[in-house]
C-alpha positions in Angstrom: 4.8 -142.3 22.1 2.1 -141.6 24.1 1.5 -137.7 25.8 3.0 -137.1 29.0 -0.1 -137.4 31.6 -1.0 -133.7 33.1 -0.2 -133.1 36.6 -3.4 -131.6 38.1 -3.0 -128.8 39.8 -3.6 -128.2 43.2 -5.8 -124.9 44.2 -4.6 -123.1 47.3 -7.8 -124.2 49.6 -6.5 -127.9 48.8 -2.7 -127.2 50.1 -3.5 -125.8 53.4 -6.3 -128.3 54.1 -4.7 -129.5 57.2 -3.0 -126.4 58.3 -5.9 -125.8 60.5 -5.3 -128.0 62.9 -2.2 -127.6 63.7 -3.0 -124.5 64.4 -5.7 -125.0 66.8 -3.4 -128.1 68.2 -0.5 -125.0 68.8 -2.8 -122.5 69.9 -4.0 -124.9 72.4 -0.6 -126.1 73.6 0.2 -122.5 73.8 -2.7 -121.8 75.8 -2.5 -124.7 78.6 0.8 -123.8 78.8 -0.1 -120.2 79.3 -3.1 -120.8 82.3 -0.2 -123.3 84.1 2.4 -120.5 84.5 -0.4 -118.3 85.5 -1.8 -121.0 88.5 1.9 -121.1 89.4 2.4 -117.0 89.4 -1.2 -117.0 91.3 0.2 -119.2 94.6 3.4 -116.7 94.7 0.8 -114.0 95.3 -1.2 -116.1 97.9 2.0 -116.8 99.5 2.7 -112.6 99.4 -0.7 -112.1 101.0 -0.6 -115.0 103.8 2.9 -113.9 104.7 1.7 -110.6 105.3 -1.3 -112.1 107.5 1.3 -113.6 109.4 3.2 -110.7 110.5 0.1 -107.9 111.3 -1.4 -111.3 113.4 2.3 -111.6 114.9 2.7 -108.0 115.3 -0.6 -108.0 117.0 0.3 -110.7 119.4 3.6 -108.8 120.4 1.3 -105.2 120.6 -0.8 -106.6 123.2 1.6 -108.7 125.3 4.1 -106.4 125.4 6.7 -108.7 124.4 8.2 -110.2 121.2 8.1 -113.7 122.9 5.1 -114.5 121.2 6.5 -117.8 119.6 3.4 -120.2 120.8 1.8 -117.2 118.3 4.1 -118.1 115.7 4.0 -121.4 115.7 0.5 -121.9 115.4 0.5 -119.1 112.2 3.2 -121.6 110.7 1.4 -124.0 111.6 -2.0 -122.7 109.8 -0.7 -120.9 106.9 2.3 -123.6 106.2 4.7 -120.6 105.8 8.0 -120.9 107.5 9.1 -117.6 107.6 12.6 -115.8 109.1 11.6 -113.6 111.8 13.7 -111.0 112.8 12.1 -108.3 115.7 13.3 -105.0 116.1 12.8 -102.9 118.8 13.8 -100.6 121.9 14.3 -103.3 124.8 12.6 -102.7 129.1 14.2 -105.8 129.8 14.5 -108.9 127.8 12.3 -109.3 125.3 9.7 -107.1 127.2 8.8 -103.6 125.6 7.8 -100.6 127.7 4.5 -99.0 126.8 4.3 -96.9 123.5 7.5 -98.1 122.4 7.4 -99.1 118.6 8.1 -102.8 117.9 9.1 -103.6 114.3 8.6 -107.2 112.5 10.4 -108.4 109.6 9.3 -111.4 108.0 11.7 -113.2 105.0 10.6 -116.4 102.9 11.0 -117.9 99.4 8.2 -119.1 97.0 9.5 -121.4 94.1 8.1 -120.5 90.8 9.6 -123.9 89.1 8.2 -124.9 86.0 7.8 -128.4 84.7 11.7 -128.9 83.3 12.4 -125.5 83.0 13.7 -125.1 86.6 13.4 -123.9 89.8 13.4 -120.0 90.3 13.0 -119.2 94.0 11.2 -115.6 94.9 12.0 -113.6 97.9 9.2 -112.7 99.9 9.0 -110.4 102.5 6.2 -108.8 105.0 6.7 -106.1 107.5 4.8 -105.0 110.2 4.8 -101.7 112.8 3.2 -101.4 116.0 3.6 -100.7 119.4 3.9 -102.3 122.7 0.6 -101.6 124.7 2.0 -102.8 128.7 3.4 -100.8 131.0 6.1 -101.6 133.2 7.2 -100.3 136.1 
């Protein structure tokens, strides 16, 4: 009978030969995976900031005509920014939509940006922008 052959043994640097890249291939998953949720977080925030654009340009509009009729305004910011906001005006009425001079006109401004991600789903954001000023015609 001959001696059983001896099993070498295996140092610890030989077992985790491999194990480095994994990691690096996890790290780097982990990573793309990371800067995608962050470019989808990122437009939320340029949505934020274009949607409050909108209403001081809209706000602006109303201010000078005296009048929250100011949808040829609003249309074109849709238009440009690709928002398409709820607008809801709010103020102390002359007649119409007209507002006497040095009245305060309020502007409210609701949307929703989507922060879906890949399979996970679709997580709609409220947004909203508000603007003061007030009406700079006079009416007699």
């Amino acid at each position: 009978m001959g001696a059983a052959p001896l099993k070498k043994k295996r140092s610890l640097r030989q077992e985790e030969e491999g194990a480095g890249y994994l990691d690096a291939a996890v790290f780097l998953f982990v990573a793309c995976l990371s800067a995608a949720f962050l470019a989808v977080l990122a437009q939320v925030f340029v949505q934020k900031y274009s949607l409050d654009l909108f209403a001081a340009k809209a706000m602006r509009a109303a201010e000078i005509a005296g009048n929250t009729d100011v949808t040829g305004v609003i249309d074109a910011l849709k238009a440009r920014t690709g928002l398409d906001p709820v607008v809801r005006w709010s103020a102390s009425y002359y007649s119409g939509t007209k507002v006497q001079l040095n009245t305060q006109i309020r502007l409210t401004l609701t949307a929703e940006a989507d922060i879906g991600f890949f399979a996970f789903g679709s997580f709609p954001v409220p947004l909203r922008a508000q603007a003061t000023g007030y009406s700079e015609v006079y009416y007699k």
